[in-house]
C-alpha positions in Angstrom: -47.2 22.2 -39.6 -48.4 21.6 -35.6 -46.7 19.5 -33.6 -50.3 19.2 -31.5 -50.5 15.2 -30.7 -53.7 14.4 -32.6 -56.9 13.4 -30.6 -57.4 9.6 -29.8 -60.4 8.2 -31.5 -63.3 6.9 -29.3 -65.6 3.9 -29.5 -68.9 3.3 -29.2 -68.6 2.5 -25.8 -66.8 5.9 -24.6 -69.2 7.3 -22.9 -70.4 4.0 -20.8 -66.8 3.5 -20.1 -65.9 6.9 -18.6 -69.3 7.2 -17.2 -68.3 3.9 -15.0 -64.9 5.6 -14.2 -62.8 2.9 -16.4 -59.5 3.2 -16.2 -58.6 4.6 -19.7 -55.3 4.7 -21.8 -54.4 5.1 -25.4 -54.0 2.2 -27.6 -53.1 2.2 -31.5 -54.8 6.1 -31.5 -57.9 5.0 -29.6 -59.0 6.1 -26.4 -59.7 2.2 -24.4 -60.2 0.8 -21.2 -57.4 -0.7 -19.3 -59.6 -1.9 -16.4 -63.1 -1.2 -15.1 -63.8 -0.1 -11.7 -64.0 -2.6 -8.8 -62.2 -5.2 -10.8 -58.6 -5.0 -11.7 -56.5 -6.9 -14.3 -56.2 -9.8 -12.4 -59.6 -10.2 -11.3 -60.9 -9.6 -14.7 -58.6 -12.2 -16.0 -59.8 -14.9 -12.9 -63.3 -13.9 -14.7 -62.1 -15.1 -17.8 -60.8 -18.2 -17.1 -63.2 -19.2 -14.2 -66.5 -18.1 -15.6 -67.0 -15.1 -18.4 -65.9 -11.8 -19.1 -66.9 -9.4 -22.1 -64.7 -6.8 -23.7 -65.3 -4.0 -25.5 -62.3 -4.2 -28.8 -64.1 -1.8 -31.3 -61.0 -0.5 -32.0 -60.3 -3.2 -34.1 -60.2 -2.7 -38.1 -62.8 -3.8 -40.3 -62.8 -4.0 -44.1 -65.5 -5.5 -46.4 -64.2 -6.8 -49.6 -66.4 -7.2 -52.0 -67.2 -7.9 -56.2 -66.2 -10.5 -58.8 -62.5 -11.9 -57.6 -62.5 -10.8 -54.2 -61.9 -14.2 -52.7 -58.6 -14.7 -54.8 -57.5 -10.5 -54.3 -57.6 -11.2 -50.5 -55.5 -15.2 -50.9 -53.5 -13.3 -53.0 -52.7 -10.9 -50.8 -52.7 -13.1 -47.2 -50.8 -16.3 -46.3 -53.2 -18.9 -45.7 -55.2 -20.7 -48.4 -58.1 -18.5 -48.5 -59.6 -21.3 -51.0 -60.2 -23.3 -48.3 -63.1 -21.0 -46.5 -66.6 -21.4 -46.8 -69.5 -19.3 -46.1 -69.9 -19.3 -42.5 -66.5 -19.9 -41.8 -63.1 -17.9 -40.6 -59.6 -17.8 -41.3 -56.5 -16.5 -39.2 -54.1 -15.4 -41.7 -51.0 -13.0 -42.2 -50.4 -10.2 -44.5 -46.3 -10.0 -45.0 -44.2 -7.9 -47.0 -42.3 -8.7 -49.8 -39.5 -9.6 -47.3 -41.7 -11.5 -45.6 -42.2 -9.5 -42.4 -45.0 -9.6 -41.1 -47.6 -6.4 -41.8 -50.1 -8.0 -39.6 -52.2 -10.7 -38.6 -56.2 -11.0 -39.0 -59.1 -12.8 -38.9 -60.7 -13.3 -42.2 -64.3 -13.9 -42.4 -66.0 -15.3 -45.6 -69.5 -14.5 -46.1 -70.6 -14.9 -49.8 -68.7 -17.3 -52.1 -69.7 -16.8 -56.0 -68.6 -20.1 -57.3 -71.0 -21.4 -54.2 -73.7 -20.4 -56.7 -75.2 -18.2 -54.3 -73.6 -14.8 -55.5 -75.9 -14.1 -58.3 -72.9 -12.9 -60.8 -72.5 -10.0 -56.9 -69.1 -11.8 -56.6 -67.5 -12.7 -53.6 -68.0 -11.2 -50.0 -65.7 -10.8 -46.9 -64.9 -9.7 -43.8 -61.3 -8.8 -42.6 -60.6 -7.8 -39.1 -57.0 -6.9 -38.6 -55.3 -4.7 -35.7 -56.2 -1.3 -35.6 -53.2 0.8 -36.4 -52.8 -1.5 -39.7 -56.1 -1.6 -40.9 -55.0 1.0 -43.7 -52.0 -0.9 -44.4 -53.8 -4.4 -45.2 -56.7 -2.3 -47.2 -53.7 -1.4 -48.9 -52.1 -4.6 -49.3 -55.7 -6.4 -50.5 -56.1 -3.8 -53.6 -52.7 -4.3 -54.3 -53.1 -7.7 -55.2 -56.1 -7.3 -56.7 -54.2 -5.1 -59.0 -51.7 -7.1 -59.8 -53.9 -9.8 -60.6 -56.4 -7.5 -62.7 -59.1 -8.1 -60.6 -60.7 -4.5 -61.2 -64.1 -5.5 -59.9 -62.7 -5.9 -55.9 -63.5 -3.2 -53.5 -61.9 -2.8 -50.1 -64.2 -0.7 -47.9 -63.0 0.9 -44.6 -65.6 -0.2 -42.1 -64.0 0.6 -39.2 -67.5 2.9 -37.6 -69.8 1.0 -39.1 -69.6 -2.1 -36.8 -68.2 -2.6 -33.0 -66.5 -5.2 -31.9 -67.6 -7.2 -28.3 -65.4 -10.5 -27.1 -67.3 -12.9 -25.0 -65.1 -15.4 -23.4 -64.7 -17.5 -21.1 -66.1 -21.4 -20.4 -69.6 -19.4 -19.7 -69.7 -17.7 -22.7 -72.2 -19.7 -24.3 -74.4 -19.4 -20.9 -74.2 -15.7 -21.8 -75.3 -15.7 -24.8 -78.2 -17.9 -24.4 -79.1 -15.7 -21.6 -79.1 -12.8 -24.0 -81.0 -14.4 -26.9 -78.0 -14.8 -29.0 -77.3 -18.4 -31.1 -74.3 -20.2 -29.5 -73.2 -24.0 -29.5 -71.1 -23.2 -32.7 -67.7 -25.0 -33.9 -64.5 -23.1 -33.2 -64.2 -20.5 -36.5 -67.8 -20.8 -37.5 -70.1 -17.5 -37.6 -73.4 -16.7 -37.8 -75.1 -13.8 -39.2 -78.2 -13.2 -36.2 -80.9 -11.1 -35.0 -81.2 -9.6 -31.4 -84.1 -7.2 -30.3 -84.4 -7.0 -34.0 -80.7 -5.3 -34.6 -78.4 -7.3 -36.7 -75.2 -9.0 -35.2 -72.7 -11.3 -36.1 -71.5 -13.7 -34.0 -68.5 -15.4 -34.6 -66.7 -17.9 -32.7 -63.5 -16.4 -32.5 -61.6 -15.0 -29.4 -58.0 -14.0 -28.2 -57.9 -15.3 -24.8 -57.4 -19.2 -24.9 -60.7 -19.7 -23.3 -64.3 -20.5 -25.4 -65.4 -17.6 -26.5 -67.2 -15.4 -29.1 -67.1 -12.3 -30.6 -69.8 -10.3 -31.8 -70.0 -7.7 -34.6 -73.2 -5.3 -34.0 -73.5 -2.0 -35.7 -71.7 0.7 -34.4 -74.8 2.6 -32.9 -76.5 -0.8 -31.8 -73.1 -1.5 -29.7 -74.4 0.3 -26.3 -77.6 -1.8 -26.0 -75.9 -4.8 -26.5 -73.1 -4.2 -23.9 -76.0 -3.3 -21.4 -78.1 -6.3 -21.9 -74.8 -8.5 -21.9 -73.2 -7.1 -18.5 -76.5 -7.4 -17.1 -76.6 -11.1 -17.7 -72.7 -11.6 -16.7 -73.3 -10.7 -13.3 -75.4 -14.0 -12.1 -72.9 -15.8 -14.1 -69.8 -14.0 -11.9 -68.9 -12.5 -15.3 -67.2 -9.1 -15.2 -66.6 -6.0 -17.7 -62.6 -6.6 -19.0 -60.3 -4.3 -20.5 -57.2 -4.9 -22.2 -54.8 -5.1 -19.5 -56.7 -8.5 -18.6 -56.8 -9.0 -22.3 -53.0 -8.8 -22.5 -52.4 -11.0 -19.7 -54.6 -13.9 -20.7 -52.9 -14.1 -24.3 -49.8 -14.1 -23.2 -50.7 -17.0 -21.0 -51.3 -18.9 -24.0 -48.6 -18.0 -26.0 -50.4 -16.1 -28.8 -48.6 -13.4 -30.4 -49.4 -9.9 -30.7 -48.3 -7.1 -33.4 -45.7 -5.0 -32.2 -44.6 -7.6 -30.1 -43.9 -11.3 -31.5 -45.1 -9.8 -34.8 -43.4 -7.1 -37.1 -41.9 -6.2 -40.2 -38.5 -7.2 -38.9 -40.7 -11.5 -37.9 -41.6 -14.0 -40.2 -44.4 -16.3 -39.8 -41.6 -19.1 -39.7 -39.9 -17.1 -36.7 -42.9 -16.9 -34.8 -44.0 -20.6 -34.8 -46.5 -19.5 -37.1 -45.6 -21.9 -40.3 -49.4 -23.5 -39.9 -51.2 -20.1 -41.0 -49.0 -20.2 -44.5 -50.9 -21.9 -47.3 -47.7 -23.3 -49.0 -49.0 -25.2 -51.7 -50.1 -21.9 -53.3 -49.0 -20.8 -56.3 -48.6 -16.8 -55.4 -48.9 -14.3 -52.9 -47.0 -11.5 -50.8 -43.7 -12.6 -49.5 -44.2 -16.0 -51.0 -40.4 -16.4 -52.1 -38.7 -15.1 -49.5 -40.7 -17.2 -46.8 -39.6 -20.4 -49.0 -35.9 -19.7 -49.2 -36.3 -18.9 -45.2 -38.5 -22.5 -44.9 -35.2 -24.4 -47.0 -32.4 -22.4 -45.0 -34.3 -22.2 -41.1 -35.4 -19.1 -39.7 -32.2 -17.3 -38.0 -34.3 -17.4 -34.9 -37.6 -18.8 -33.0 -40.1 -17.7 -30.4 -40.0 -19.3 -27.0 -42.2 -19.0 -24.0 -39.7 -18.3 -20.6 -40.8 -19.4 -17.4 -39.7 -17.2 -14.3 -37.9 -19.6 -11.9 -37.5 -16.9 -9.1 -39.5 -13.5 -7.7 -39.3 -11.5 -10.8 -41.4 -10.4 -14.0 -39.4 -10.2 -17.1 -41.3 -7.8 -19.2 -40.9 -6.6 -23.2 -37.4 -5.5 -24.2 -35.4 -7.3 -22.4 -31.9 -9.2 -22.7 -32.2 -13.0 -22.7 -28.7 -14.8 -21.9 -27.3 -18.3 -21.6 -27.3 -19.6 -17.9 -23.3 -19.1 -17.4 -23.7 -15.5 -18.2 -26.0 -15.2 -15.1 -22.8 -13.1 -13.1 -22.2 -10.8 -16.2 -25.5 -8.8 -16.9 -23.9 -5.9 -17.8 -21.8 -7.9 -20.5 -23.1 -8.7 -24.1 -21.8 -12.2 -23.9 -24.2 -14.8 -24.1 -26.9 -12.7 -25.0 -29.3 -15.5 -27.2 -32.6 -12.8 -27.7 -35.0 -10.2 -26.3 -38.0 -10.8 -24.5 -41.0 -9.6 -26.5 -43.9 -9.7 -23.7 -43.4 -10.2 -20.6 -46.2 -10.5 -17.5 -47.2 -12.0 -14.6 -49.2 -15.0 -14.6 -52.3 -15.5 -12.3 -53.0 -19.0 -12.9 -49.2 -20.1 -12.4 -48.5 -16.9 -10.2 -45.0 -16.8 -12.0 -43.7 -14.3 -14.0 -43.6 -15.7 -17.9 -42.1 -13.9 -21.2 -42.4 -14.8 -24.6 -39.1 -14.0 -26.3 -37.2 -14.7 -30.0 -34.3 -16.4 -29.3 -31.2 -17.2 -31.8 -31.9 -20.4 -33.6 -28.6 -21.3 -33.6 -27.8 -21.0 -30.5 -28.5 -25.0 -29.7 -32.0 -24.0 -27.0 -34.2 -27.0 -26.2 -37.1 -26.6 -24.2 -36.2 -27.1 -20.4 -32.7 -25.4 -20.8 -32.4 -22.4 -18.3 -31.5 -19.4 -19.2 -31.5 -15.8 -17.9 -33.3 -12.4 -18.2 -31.6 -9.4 -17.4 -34.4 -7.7 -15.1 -32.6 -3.9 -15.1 -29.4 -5.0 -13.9 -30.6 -8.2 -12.0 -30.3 -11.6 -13.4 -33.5 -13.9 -13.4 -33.4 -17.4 -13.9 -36.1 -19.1 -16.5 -36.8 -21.9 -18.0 -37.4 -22.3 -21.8 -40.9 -23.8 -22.5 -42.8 -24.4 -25.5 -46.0 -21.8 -25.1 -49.0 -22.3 -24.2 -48.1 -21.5 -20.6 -51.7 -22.6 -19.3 -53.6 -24.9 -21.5 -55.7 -23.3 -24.6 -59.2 -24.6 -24.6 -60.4 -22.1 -27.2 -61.6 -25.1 -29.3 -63.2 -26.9 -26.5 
């Protein structure tokens, strides 16, 4: 058996990013850009919030779900109500364990409805786009249920290389698309399935920055053409190329969470202050009983936004402590949590962390409490995230 690391797996964009001299690093088994060249994080970000900036997340999973039942396989399987989509519409939901930890988060995309009438006895159609590295494990988790609920008309199909993924955002992202030829003006969640140059895309009014934004679904091969044409456009608009340190730094910003961070096997939805993507009021799915019982009794612990009060940037993995164990870092008293992401912010120009913190520990937003930054305290104040405000739905 070889011990050889195993080759990262490239995007459609590869060559256009290395060609540019992108700063590339490995993320969840891909080979992505970090930055782009005469930009940086933080100006990429300013982009972002000021005017518009595009990012290339092909990376991300895609599964179709299709046949007779697979609307209830996949609400059987997720937290929220999927019997609440629509054709046309989108759905952020979670796909927990048993326990229920969280597997992942993911957008699901409805595109075909049978009992619309429109299916012609095809069944049901879907889109789910979860994180990369659990794409398997929510295919997985989707058949499962169907399974269990005899559904044997579902299929979940990998489509990970069949489509890329490109995130316009930013308050001129709908300039940008109109500049392109792409349909914009839509409600937050809605998508569209569209034609450009005569290539099909879908465009969906989705993003993970807290700005107005889209993201848009071409096929795999059609990708290229599209991030030319859109980059072109950007730059009369002062939009910019991003990667995904800008990409990290604007979500954490507004507070939302991010697998391997805030979200895990070992966090509930209730833990991390996501309660509102749990349809409650249905009968069955994956971790259904546990997240009741942990609903009735609290959750053991919440997730709270930390403000830096001094020079200093808490970052992921750190020790969070009551204010009167500021003089005794080294010591495990009053240790309430652990950071979970931690950066600096350029629209506050203050360090901020998002951290899970012991629920029964008596915190109230405002309180002030410390961060052990290797070996030296840092004073912060608890806040209830977004940091900046979100104006995704504007």
């Amino acid at each position: 058996m070889s011990d050889a690391p195993q080759a990262l797996r490239e995007g459609p964009l590869h060559a256009r990013h290395t060609g540019t001299g992108a700063r590339m690093a490995a993320f969840a088994g891909w080979s992505m850009p970090l930055e782009h060249p005469g930009g940086g994080v933080v100006r990429e970000h300013t982009a972002v919030r000021e005017a518009v900036g595009v990012f290339d997340v092909s990376h991300l999973g895609k599964l179709g779900v299709t046949g007779p039942g697979a609307l209830a396989a996949v609400g059987e399987a997720l937290t929220a109500d999927a019997r609440r989509l629509v054709p046309g519409r989108s759905q952020y939901s979670l796909c927990c364990d048993e326990r229920g930890g969280v597997v992942d988060d993911l957008i699901v995309y409805l595109r075909r409805a049978d009992h619309e009438g429109g299916g012609g006895g095809a069944g049901d159609e879907l889109l789910l786009v979860p994180n990369a590295a659990n794409a398997a494990a929510v295919a997985d988790a989707v058949r499962d249920a169907a399974q269990r609920a005899g559904l044997d008309g579902v299929v979940v199909e990998d489509q990970h290389d069949q489509l890329g993924v490109l995130a316009v955002q930013g308050p001129r992202s709908d300039d940008l698309l109109d500049a392109v030829g792409l349909p914009a003006g839509m409600d937050r969640g809605a998508f569209v399935d569209a034609t450009w140059r005569g290539l099909p895309v879908v465009v969906c009014r989705t993003g993970y920055t807290g700005e107005r934004g889209y993201e848009l679904l071409p096929r795999w091969d059609d990708t290229a053409e599209l991030w030319d044409a859109l980059l072109e456009a950007a730059d009369p608009l002062d939009g910019l190329p991003c990667g995904l340190g800008a990409r990290d730094t604007l979500r954490t910003e507004v507070g939302y969470p991010l697998h391997g961070h805030e979200l895990s096997t070992d966090t509930t939805p209730l833990q991390a202050r996501l309660g509102w993507a749990v349809g409650w009021g249905k009968e069955s799915f994956t971790g259904r009983e546990a997240l009741l019982a942990e609903r009735e009794a609290g959750p053991d612990r919440l997730l709270w936004g930390l403000l830096a009060l001094g020079r200093g940037v808490p970052r992921a993995g750190m020790q969070v402590r009551t204010a009167g164990a500021a003089d005794g870092v080294t010591a495990s008293d009053g240790v309430v949590g652990t950071t979970t992401s931690g950066t600096f912010s350029p629209v506050l120009q203050q360090g901020v962390a998002l951290a899970l913190l012991d629920a029964r520990a008596g915190i109230a937003e405002g309180d002030e409490l410390v961060v052990d930054v290797r070996g030296r305290p840092l004073p912060v104040q608890v806040v209830r995230p977004p940091f900046v405000p979100d104006t995704s739905r504007s």
